[in-house]
C-alpha positions as CSV (number, residue, x, y, z in Angstrom):
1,X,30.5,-90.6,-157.5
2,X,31.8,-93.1,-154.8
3,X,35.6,-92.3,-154.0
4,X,36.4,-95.2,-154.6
5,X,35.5,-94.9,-158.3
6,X,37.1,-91.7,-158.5
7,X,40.2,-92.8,-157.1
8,X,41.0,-96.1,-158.9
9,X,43.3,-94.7,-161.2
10,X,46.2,-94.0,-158.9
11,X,49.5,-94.8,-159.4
12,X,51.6,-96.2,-157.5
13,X,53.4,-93.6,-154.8
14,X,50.6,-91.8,-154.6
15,X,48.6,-91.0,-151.2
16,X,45.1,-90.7,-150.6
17,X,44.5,-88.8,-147.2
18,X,40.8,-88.7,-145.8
19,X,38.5,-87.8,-142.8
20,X,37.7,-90.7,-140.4
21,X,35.3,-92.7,-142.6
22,X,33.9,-96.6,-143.4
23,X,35.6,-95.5,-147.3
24,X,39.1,-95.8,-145.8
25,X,38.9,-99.1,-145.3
26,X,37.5,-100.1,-148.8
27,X,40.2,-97.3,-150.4
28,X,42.8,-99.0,-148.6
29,X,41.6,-103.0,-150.0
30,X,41.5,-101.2,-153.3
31,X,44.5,-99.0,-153.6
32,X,47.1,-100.5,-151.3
33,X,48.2,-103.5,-153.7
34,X,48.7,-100.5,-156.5
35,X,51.3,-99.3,-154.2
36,X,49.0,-96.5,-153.0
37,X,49.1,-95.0,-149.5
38,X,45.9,-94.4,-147.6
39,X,46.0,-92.1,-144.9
40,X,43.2,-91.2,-142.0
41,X,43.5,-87.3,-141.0
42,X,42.5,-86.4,-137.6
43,X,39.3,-84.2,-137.2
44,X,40.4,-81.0,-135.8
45,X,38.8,-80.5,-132.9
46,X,37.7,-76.9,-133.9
47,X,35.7,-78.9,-136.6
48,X,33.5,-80.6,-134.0
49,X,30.2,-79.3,-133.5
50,X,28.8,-79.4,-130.0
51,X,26.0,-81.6,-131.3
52,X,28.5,-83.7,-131.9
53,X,28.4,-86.5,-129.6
54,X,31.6,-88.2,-127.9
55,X,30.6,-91.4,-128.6
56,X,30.1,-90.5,-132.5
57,X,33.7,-89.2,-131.9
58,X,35.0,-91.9,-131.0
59,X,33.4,-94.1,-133.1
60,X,34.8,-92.1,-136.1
61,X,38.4,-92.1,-134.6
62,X,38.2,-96.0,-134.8
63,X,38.4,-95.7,-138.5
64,X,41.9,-93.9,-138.1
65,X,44.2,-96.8,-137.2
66,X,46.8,-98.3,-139.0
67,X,45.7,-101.3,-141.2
68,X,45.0,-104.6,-139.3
């Protein structure tokens, strides 16, 4: 099941931390007029394989800024 169906019954003062992903923007749309936090997690680096690209890196990080 989508996270986003799983989490929709938050309250308010909750958090929702995740991984770098596209469902952090959708989680945050959702949840944040509920009064729910969503909050991106860096990747340890330890985590990254070395098939791992930089630019996939990267690309994932961009999903870890603050709101716009």
């Amino acid at each position: 099941m989508p996270a986003e169906l799983t989490l929709r019954g938050l309250s308010a003062g909750q958090r929702v931390l995740s991984l770098p992903s596209t469902a952090i923007s959708s989680l945050r749309v959702l949840l944040s007029p509920r009064g729910v936090a969503v909050e991106p997690v860096h990747v340890p680096d330890d985590w990254w394989t070395s098939r791992a690209a930089p630019s996939l890196r990267s690309h994932l990080q961009m999903f870890s800024g603050a709101p716009s």
